[in-house]
C-alpha positions as CSV (number, residue, x, y, z in Angstrom):
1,X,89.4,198.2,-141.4
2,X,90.7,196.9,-138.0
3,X,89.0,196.7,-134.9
4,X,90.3,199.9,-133.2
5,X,89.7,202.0,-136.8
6,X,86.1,200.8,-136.4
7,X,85.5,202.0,-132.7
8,X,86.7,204.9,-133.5
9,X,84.8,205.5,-136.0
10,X,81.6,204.3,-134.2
11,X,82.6,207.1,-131.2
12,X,82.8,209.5,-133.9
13,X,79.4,209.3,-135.4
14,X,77.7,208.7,-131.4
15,X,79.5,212.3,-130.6
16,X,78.1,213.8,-133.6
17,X,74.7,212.7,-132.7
18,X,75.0,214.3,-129.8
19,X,76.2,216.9,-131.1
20,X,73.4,217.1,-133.1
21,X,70.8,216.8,-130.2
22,X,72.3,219.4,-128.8
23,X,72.1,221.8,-131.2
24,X,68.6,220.9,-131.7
25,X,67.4,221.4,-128.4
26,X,69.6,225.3,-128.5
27,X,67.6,226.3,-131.7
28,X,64.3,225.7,-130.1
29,X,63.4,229.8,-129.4
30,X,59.7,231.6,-127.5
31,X,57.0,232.1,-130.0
32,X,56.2,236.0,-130.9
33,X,54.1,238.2,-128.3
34,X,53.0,238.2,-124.7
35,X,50.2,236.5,-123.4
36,X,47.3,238.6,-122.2
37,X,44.9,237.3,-120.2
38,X,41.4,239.5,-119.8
39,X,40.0,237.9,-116.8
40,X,37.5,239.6,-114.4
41,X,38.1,237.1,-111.7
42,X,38.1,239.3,-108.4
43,X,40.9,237.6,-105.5
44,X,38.2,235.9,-103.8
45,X,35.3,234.1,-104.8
46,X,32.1,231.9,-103.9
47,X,31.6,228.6,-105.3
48,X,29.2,228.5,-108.4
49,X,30.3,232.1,-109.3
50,X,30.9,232.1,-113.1
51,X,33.6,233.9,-115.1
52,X,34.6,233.8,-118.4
53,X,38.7,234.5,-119.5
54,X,40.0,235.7,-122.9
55,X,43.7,234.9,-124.0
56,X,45.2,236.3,-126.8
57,X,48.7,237.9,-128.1
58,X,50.7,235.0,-129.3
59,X,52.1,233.6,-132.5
60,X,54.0,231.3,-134.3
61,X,57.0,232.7,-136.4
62,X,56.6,230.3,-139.2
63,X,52.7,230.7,-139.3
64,X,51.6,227.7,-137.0
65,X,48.7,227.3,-135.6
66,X,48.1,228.5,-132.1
67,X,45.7,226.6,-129.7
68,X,45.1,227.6,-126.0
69,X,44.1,225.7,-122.8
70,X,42.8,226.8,-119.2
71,X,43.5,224.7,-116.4
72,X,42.3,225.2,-112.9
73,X,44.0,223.7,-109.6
74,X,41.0,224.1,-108.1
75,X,39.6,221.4,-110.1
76,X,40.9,218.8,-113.2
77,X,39.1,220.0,-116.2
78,X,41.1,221.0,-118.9
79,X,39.6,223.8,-121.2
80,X,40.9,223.8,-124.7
81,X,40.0,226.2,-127.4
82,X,41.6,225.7,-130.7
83,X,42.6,227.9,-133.3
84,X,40.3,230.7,-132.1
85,X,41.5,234.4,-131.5
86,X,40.8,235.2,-128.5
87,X,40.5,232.1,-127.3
88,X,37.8,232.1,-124.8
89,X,37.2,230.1,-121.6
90,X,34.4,229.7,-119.2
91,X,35.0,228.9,-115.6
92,X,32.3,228.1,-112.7
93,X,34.2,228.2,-109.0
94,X,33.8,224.8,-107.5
95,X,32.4,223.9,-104.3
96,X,35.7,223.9,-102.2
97,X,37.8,226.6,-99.9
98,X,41.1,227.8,-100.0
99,X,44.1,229.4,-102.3
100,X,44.2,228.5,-106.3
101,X,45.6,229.0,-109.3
102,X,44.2,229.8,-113.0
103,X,46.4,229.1,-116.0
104,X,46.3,229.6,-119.2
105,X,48.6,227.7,-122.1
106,X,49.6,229.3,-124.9
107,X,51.4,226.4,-127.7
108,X,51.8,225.3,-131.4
109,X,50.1,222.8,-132.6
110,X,52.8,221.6,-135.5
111,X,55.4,222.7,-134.0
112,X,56.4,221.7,-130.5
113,X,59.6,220.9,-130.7
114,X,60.5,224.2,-132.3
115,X,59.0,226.7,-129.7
116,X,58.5,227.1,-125.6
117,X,55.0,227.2,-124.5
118,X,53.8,230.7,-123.6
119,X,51.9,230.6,-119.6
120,X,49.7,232.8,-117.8
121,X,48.0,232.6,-114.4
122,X,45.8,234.5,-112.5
123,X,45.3,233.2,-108.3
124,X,41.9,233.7,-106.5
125,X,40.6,232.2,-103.0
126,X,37.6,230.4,-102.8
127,X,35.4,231.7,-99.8
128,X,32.1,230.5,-98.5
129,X,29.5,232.4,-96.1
130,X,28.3,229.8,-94.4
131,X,27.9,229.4,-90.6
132,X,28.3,225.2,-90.6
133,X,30.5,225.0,-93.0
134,X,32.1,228.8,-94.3
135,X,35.4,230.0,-94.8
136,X,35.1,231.5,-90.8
137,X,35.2,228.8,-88.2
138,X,36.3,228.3,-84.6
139,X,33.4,230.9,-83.2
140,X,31.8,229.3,-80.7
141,X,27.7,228.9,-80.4
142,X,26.2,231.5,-77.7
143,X,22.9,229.9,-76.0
144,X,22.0,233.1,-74.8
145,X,23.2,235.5,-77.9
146,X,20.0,237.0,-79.0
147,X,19.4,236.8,-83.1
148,X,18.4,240.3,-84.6
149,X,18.5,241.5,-88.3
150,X,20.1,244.5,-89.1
151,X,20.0,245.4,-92.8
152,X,18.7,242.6,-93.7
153,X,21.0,240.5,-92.5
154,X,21.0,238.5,-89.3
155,X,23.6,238.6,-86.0
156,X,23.7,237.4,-82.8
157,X,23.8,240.0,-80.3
158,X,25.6,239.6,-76.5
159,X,25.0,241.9,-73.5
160,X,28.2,243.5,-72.4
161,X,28.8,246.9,-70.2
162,X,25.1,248.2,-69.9
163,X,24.7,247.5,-73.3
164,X,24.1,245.4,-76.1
165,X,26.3,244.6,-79.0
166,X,26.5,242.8,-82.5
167,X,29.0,239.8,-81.9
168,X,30.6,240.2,-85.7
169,X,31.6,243.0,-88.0
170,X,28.8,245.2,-89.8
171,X,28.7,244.4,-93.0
172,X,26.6,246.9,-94.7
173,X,27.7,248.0,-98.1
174,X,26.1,249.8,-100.7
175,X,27.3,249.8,-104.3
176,X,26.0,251.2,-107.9
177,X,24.3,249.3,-110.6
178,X,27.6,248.6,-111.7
179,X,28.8,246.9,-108.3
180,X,31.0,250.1,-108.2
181,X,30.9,250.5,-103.7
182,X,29.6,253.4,-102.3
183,X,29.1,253.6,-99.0
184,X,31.2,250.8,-96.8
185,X,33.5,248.3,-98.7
186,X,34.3,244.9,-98.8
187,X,37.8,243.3,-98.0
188,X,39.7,243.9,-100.7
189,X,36.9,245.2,-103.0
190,X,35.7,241.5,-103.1
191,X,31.8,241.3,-102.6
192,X,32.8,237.8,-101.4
193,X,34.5,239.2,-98.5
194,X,31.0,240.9,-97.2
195,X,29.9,238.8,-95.0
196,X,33.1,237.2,-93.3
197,X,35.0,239.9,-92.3
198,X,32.4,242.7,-92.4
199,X,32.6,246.2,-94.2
200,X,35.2,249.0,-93.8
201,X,33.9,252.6,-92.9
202,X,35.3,255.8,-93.2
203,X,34.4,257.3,-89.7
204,X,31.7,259.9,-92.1
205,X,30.6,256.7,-93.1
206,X,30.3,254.9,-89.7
207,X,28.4,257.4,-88.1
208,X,25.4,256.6,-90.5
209,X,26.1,252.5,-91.1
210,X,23.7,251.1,-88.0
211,X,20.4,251.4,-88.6
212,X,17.3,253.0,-86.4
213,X,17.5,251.9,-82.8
214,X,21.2,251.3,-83.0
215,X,24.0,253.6,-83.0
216,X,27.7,253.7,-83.0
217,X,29.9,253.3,-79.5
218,X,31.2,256.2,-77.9
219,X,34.8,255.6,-76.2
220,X,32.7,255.6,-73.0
221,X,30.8,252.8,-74.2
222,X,33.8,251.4,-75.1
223,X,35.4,251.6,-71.6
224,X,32.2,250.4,-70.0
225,X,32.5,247.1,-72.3
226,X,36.1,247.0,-71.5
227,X,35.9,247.2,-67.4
228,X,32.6,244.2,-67.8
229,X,35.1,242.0,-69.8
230,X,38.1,242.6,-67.0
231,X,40.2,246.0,-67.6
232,X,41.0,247.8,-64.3
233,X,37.6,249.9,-63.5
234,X,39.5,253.1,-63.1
235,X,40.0,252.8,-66.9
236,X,38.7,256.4,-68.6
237,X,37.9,257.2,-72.1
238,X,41.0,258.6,-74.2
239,X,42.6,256.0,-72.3
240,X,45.1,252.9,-73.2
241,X,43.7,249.9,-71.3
242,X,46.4,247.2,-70.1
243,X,44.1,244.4,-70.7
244,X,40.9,243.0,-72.1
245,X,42.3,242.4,-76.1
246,X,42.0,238.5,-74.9
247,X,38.8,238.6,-73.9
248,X,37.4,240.3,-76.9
249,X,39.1,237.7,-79.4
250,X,38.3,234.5,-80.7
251,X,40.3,231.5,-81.9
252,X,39.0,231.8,-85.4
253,X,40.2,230.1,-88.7
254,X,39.9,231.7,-92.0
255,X,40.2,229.2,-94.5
256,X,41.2,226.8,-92.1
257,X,44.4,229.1,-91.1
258,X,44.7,230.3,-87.8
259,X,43.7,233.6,-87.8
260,X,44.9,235.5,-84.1
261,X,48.9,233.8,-84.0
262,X,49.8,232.5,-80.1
263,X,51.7,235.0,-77.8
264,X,51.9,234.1,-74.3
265,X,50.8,237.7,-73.1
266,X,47.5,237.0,-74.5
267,X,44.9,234.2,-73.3
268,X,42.3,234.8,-76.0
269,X,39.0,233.5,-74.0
270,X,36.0,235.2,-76.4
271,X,34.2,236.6,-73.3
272,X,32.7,239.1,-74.8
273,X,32.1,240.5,-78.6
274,X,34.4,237.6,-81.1
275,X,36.8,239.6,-82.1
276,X,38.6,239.0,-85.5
277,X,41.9,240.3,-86.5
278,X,40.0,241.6,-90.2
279,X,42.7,244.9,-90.2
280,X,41.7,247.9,-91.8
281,X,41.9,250.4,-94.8
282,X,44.1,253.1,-96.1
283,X,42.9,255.5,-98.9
284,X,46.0,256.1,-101.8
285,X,46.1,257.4,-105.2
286,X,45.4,254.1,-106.4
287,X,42.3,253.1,-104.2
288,X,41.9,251.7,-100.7
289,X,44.7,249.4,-99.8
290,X,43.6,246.4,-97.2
291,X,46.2,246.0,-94.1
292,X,47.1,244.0,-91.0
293,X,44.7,240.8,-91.5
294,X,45.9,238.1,-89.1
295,X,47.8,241.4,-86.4
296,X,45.1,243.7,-86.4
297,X,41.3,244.8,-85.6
298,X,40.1,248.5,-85.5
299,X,37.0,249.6,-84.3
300,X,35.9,253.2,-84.5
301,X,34.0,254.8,-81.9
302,X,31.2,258.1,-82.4
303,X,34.1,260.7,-80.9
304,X,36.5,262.8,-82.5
305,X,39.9,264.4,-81.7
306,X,41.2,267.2,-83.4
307,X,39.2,266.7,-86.6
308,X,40.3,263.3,-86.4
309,X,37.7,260.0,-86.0
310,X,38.6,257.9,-82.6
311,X,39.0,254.2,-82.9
312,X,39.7,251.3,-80.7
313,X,42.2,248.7,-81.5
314,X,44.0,245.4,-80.9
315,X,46.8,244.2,-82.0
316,X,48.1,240.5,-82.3
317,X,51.0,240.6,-79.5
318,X,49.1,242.6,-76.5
319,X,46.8,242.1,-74.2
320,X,46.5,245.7,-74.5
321,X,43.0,247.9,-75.9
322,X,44.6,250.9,-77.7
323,X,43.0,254.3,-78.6
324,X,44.4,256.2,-81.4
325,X,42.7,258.7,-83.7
326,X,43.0,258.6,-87.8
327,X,41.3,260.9,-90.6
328,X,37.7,260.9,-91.3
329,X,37.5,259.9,-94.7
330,X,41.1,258.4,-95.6
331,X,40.7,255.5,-93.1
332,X,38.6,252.9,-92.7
333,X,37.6,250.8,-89.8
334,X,35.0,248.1,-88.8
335,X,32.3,249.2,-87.2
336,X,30.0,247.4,-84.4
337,X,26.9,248.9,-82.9
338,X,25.2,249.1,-79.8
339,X,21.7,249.5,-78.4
């Protein structure tokens, strides 16, 4: 065999190696099923909570094994549970804030190189209710704010307009054996939530939610606050006001993220009550769906207008105070009282 017989030869068998390789790697095919993850991990959750996660649903066409893991990018622990249908996982939130993932791995023991991995993953947010070191920072200390507990839960309270008011959100909730909400809810039905952005009321609900020798703002009360924290003092109830949104927010951070975005219309100076742009709550087929975090803060007031509950607003962009009305038990607002 001469020289050039014998390289071609050698090319020969190299392609058909690769050849080869290549039809290995287009056999390899999913393994049979759909991963289903049972996990009663709510979106956001406080460090030491505990949940435990179930995956199931996959298997091997030639009869392999299956073996899951959990991983967590909140921390590096790797969870493995072998040969066990459902496999089942326990997880304890670690003491950290912010956005993370939950996945679950799905694989053959014997047979990697002849099926994909199946993946699943659930996200959550860690939150913390902590005044030092929470999820809600940026809100300066009062010296003269006055401490007072209301439902068994403690807020400063500023003087403003003849009158005084809690400096953050209600947060009164009331909920079943069950944890099933009844009166007030949490942002996005996370009990997490509570304390940090304060409860949503229908404006039934509001009228009830501050306890004895507090009450819920009229629009007039409203206005007076307004006029003490700079809106023009011919200002009447009903009425837009032109200004004052800036000096009802504060520069807070959720999570670290900026929570009221910079417009140039709006110096944000937190002269009177630390307001947080925590949206509000539409009622749908499918439950109450949370809007306008980050744009929005809605307030309601004791008034009504054409069967409709009043409420104050702000939103992101204007230095503007808005009135608008919405229905009584579809909507719900935050609520601050007075005294």
């Amino acid at each position: 065999m001469n020289f050039k017989t014998y390289c071609i030869l050698a090319l020969g068998l190299v392609l058909l190696s690769v050849s080869s390789c290549k039809e290995k790697e287009i056999e390899k095919t999913y393994m049979n099923g759909k991963l289903k993850i049972d996990c009663k991990i709510p979106h956001f959750v406080n460090p030491g909570d505990s949940f435990t996660i179930t995956a199931s649903g996959i298997t091997a066409p030639d009869g392999t094994d299956v073996a899951y893991y959990c991983t967590s990018t909140a921390d590096s622990k790797r969870r493995d549970s072998l040969f066990t249908v459902p496999a089942v996982f326990h997880f304890e939130v670690p003491d950290t804030l912010g956005q993370f993932t939950l996945s679950v791995v799905a694989y053959p023991v014997q047979s990697s190189d002849k099926y994909y991995h199946s993946t699943g993953s659930v996200e959550f947010v860690i939150v913390k209710d902590d005044a030092d070191n929470g999820s809600l920072t940026g809100i300066p200390n009062h010296d003269d704010d006055l401490v007072e507990e209301l439902h068994s839960r403690k807020y400063n309270v500023t003087s403003a307009g003849g009158r005084e008011w809690i400096r953050s959100n209600l947060s009164y909730v009331e909920r079943d054996p069950d944890g099933t909400e009844t009166f007030g809810r949490s942002y996005a039905g996370s009990k997490a939530m509570q304390n940090i952005f304060g409860a949503y009321y229908t404006w039934e609900e509001a009228q009830q939610a501050c306890p004895l020798g507090w009450h819920l703002p009229s629009d007039q009360e409203w206005v007076d606050l307004l006029k003490s924290c700079g809106a023009p003092s011919a200002l009447k109830p009903l009425e837009n006001s032109p200004s004052g949104a800036g000096a009802l927010m504060v520069k807070a951070r959720f999570n670290g993220d900026e929570m009221w975005s910079y417009y140039r219309g709006v110096n944000i100076t937190d002269k009177c009550i630390s307001v947080i742009p925590a949206g509000y709550a539409v009622k749908e087929a499918s439950g109450w769906t949370y809007i306008g975090y980050q744009a929005y803060a809605a307030f309601w007031t004791a008034d009504s207008l054409e069967g409709q509950g009043v409420y104050r607003y702000i939103y992101k962009e204007n230095d503007n105070v808005f009135v608008s009305s919405a229905s009584k038990t579809d909507f719900a607002a935050s609520v601050r009282c007075v005294r």
